[in-house]
C-alpha positions in Angstrom: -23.4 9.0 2.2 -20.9 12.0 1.4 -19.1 12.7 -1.6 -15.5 11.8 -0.3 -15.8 9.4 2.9 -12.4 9.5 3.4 -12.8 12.9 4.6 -15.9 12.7 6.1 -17.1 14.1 9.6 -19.1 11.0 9.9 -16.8 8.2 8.4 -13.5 10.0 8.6 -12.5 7.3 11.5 -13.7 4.2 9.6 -12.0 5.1 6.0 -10.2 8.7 6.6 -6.3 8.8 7.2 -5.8 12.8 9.1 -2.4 12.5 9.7 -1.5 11.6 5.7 -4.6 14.0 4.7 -2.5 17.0 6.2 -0.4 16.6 3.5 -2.9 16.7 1.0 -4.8 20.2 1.9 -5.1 22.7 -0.2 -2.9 25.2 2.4 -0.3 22.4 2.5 0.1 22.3 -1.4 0.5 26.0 -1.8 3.2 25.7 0.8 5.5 22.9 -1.1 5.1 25.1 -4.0 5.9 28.4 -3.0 9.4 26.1 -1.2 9.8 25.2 -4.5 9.8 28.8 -5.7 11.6 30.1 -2.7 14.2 27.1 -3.2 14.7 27.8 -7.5 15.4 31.6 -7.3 18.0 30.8 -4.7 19.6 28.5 -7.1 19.1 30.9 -9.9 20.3 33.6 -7.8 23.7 31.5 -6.8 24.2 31.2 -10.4 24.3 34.3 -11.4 20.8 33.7 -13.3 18.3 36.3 -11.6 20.0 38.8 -9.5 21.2 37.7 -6.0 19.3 40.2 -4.1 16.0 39.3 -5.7 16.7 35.9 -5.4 16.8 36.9 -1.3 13.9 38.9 -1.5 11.9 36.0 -3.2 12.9 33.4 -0.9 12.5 35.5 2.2 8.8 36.2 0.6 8.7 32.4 0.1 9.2 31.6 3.6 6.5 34.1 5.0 3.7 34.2 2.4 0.6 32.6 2.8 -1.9 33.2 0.5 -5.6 31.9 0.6 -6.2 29.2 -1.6 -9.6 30.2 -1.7 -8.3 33.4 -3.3 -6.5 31.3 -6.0 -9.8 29.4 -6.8 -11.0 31.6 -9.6 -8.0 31.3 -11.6 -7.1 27.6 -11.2 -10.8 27.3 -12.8 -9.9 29.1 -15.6 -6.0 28.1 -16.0 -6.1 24.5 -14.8 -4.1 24.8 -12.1 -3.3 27.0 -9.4 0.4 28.1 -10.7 -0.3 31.2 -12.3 -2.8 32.3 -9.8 -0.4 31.7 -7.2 2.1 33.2 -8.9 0.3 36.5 -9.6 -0.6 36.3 -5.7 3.2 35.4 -4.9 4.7 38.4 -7.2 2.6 41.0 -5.2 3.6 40.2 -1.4 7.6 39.7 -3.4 6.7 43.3 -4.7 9.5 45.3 -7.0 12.0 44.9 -8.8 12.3 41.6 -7.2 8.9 40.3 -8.6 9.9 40.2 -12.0 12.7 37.2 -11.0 9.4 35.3 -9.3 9.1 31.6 -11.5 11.8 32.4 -13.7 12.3 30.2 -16.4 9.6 27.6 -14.6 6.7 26.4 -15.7 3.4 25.5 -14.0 3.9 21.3 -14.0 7.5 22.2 -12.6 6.0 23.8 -9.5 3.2 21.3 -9.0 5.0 17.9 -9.9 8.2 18.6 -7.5 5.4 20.0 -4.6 4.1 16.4 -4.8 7.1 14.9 -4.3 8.3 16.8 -1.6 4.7 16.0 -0.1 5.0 12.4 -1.0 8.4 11.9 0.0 6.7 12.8 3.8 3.8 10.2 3.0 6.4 7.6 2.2 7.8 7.6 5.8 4.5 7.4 7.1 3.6 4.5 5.1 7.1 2.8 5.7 6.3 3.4 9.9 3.0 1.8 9.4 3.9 -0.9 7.6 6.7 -1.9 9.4 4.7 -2.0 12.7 2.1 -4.7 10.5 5.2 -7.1 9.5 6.5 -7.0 13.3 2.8 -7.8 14.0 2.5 -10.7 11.8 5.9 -11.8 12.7 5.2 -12.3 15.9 2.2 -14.5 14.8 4.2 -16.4 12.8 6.7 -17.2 15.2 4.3 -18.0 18.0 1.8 -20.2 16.1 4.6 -21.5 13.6 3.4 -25.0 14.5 0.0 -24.2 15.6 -2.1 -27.2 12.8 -5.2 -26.0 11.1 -6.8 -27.0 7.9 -5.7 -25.1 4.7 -8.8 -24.7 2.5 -8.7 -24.3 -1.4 -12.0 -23.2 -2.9 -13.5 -22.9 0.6 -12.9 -26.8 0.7 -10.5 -28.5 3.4 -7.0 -29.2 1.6 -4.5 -30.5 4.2 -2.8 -29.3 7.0 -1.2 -26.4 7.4 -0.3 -23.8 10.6 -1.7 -20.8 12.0 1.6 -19.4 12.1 2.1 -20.1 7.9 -1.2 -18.5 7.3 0.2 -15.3 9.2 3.4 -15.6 7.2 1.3 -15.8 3.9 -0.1 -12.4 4.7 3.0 -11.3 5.8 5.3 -12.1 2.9 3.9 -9.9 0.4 4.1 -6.9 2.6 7.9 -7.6 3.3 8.2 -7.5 -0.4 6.6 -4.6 -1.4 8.6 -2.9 2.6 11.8 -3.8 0.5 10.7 -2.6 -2.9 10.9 1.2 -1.2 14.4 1.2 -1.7 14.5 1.0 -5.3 11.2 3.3 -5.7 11.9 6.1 -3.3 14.8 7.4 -5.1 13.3 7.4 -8.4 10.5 8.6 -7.3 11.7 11.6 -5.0 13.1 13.5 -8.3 12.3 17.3 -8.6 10.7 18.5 -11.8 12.3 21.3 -13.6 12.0 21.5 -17.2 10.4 24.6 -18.6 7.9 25.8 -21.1 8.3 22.6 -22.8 10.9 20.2 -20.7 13.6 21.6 -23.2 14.5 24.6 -20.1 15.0 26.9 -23.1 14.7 29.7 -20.7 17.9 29.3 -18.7 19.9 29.0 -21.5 23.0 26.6 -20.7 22.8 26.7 -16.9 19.5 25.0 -17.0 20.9 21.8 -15.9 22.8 23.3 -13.3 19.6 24.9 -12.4 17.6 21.8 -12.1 20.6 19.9 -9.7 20.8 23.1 -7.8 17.4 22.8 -6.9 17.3 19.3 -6.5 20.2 19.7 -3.9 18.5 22.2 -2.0 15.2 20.5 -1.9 17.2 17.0 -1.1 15.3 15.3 -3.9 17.0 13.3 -7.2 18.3 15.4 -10.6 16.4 13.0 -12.9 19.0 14.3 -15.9 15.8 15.1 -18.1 12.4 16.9 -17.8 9.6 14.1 -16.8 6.6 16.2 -17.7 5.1 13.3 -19.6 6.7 10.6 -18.7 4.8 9.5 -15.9 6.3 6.4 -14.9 7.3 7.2 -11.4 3.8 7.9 -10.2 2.6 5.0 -11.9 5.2 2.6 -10.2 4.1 4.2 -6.4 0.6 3.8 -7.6 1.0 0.3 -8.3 2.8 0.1 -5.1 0.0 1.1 -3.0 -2.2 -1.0 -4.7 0.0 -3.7 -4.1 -0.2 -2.7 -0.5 -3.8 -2.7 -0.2 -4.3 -6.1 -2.1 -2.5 -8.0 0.6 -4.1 -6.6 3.4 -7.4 -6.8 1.4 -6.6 -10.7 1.3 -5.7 -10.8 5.4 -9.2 -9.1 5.8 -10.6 -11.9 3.8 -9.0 -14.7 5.6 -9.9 -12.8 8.8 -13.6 -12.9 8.2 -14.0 -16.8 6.9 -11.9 -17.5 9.7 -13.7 -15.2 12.5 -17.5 -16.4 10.4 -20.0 -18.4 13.0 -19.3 -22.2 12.3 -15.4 -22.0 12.2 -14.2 -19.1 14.6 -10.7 -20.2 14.6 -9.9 -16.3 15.5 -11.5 -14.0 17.2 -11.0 -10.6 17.0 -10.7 -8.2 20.3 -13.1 -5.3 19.9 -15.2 -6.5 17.0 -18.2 -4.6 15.8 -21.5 -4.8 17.2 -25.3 -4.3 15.6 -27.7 -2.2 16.5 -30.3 -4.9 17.0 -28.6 -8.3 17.5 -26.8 -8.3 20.4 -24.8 -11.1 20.1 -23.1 -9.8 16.9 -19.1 -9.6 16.5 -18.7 -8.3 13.7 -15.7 -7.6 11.7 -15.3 -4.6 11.1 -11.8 -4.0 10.6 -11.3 -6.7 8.2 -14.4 -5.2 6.2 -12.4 -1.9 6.0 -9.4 -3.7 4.4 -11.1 -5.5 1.5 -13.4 -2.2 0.4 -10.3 -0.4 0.5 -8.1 -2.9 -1.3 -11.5 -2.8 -3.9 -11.4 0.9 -4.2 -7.7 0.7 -5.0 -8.0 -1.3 -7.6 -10.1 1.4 -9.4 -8.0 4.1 -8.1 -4.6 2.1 -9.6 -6.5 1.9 -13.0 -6.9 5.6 -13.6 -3.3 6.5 -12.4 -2.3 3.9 -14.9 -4.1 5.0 -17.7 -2.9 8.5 -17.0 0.9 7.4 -17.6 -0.4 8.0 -21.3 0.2 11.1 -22.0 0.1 13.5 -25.2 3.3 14.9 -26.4 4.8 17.1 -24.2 2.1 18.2 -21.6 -1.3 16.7 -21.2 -4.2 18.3 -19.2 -6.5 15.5 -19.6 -4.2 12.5 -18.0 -2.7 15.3 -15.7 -6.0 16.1 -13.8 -6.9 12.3 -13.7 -3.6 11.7 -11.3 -4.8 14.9 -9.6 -8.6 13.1 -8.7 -7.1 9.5 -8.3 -3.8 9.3 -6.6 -4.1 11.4 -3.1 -7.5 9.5 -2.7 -5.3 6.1 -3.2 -2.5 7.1 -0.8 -5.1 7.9 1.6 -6.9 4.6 1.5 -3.9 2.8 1.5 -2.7 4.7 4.4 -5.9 4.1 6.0 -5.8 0.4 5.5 -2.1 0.1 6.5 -3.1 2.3 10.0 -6.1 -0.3 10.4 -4.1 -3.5 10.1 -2.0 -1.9 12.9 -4.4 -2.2 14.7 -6.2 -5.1 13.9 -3.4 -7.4 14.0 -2.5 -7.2 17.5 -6.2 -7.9 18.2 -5.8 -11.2 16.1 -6.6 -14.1 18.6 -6.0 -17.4 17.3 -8.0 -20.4 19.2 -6.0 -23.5 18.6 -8.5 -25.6 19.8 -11.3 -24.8 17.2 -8.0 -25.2 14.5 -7.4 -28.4 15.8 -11.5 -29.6 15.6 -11.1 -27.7 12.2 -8.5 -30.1 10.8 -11.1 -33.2 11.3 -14.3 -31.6 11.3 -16.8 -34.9 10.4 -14.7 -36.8 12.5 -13.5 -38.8 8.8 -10.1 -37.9 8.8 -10.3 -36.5 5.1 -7.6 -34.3 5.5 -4.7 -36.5 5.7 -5.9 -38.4 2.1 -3.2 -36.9 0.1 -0.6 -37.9 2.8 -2.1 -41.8 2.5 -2.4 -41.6 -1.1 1.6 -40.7 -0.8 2.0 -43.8 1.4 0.3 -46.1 -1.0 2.4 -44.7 -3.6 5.2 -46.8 -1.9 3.4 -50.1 -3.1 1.2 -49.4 -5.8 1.8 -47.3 -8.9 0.6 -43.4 -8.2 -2.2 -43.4 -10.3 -3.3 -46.6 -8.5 -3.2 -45.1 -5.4 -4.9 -42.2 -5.8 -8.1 -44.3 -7.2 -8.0 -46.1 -4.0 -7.3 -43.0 -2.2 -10.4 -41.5 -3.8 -12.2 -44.7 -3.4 -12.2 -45.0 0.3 -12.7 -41.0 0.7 -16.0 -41.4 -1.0 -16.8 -45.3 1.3 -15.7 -42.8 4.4 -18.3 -40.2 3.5 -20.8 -42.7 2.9 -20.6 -45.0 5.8 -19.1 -42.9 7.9 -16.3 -44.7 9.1 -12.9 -43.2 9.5 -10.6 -42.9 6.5 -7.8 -44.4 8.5 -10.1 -47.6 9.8 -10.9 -48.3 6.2 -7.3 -47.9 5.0 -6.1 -50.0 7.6 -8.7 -52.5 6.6 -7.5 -52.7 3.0 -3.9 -52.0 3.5 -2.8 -53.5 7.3 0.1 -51.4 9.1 -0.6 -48.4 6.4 -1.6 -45.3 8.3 -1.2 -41.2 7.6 0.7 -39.0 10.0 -1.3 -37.5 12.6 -0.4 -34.4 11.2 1.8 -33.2 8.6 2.7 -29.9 8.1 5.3 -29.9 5.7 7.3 -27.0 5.1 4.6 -24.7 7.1 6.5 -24.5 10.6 9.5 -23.7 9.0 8.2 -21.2 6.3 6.6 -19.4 9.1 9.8 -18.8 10.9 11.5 -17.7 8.3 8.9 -15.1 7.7 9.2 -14.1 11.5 13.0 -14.3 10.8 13.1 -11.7 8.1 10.5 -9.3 9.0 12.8 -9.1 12.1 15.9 -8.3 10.4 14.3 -5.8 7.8 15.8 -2.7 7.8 14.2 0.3 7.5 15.7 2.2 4.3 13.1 5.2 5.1 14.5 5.8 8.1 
């Protein structure tokens, strides 16, 4: 097993994510941050702050440099990350005088923070594309199966009825919440870093602030108002969100299996997984992949989280732990988001085995709550459900049909043949909304 599967030769197409992993190379981070240097002395150099023609020089420099990150190796070792190194490397292809105007006023977690955003503010779309192709997905099973009965279960017991097309809109209705929670956390999240030496941006003297929304402007990214060096709230919100993320589609792939396991298959799923020595195997796969990712995020969301506690006004420690825990939980959320794209569409309900599912023993157990409702009309509630529960347990041991022995006690008293409450409805109203969602990425 390799160090990182996510990245791996071997797994990289079961948990790896290339298209959100581009942003996440070492050659694309150096890039964001020598924009972000390239992008700051123009707004210095605007201002009057560093002198206009080495403010060209350095963004022309910015826009053709590419130094090896392997080069820069050595000195991130020694100075905990790769600003000064890069800087050094930056200064020499800027050359003099102009060199001397290179980072000026910045400081390392200035460059690095706002070269995250820029990255994440990419990853965000992706995510957004993804996810809105899962809801239209689940929508349309929702819509199509919003009256299609099967037996809820609770504690891997049948409950009562319930539809296929509910179940869909249960997996979907988190997932349209946390689609329309981007609103709110893009902005605050897309916010360039610029405080200086200590957050305080000492070294601009008074145009600091114009500084910092000069360079926000020109990167398209928020002017927070204030240096968030340590406060680390807004990469602790999108880490929660992905977490979020891959909860609910760690609970689909949970549903999926029990409901694709031998005994029930009340889905099947098109291109299922096969063994390498039982041939009759359909294994799934794809749901597998969504609840060990959702698992792994859970850890991943942890560290981010305790990382939002930071020392004073810079910390290494809680720094580096974001640096080791949140690219790897973007990428298996984007994973897990790219496989229920996929899987979903492959979903195939079989209303037939949901229909066998709903009376399984052939007792009619699953409409007891609705009869103990209709005995309720007579008899005090607490009554009912004693006689209820008394002719559930005579059906199980005689095995006679809850409704015969019902009828036998209580002539003319009879549950619906199915009642699914609320569950057509709900389902549609899923569909309905997932529909109209509109895209604020976009």
């Amino acid at each position: 097993m390799p160090a990182t599967p996510l990245d791996s030769g071997l797994y990289g197409a079961l948990f790896g994510d290339s298209e959100l992993a581009a942003l996440f190379t070492d050659g694309a981070e150096v890039h964001a941050m020598l924009r972000v240097e390239g992008a700051l002395a123009e707004v210095q150099g605007a201002l009057g702050l560093i002198p206009p023609e080495a403010a060209a020089a350095i963004a022309r420099a910015a826009r053709d440099a590419a130094p090896d990150p392997a080069a820069l190796a050595a000195a991130t070792a020694t100075n905990g990350v790769p600003v000064p190194g890069l800087v050094d490397a930056f200064r020499a292809a800027v050359g003099a005088p102009a060199a001397d105007f290179v980072h000026w006023g910045a400081t390392s977690q200035d460059i690095v923070d706002t070269a995250l955003v820029l990255r994440l503010r990419a990853a965000l779309s992706i995510l957004a594309r993804r996810l809105d192709a899962v809801l239209a997905g689940l929508a349309g099973l929702a819509g199509t199966h919003a009256e299609t009965a099967m037996a809820a279960r609770t504690y891997g017991q049948l409950a009562t009825p319930t539809s296929f097309g509910a179940v869909a809109a249960g997996w979907g209705g988190p997932l349209l919440r946390l689609r329309a929670r981007l609103g709110t956390l893009r902005p605050h999240l897309l916010a360039v870093s610029l405080g200086g030496a200590a957050g305080t941006l000492a070294a601009m003297g008074p145009q600091g602030p114009a500084v910092r929304a000069g360079l926000a402007a020109a990167l398209g990214l928020a002017d927070p108002g204030t240096s968030w060096h340590s406060a680390r709230e807004r990469i602790a919100e999108l880490a929660g969100w992905l977490n979020g993320v891959a909860q609910a589609l760690g609970r689909m792939g949970e549903d999926l299996i029990l409901l694709a396991q031998t005994g029930i298959a009340e889905v099947r799923l098109d291109g299922a997984g096969g063994s390498s020595t039982m041939p009759h195997k359909q294994n799934p796969v794809a749901p597998s992949v969504l609840v060990a990712l959702a698992r792994l995020a859970v850890g991943l969301d942890a560290v981010v989280q305790g990382a939002a506690l930071h020392r004073q006004q810079r910390d290494g420690g809680a720094w580096f732990a974001e640096w080791l825990s949140l690219p790897q939980l973007l990428l298996a959320t984007g994973r897990a988001l790219a496989t229920a794209e996929a899987l979903v569409p492959a979903v195939r309900p079989d209303p037939g085995r949901m229909a066998a599912g709903l009376d399984p023993d052939g007792l009619g157990l699953v409409h007891a709550e609705a009869l103990g409702f209709a005995l309720s009309a007579t008899l005090p509630r607490a009554e009912a459900q004693a006689r209820v529960r008394a002719l559930c347990a005579e059906a199980r041991a005689t095995g006679t049909p809850l409704a015969a022995l019902a009828a036998r006690d209580h002539p003319g008293l009879a549950p619906p043949a199915t009642a699914l409450g609320t569950a057509p409805a709900e389902a549609r109203a899923f569909a309905a909304a997932a529909a109209a969602l509109q895209s604020p990425a976009r």
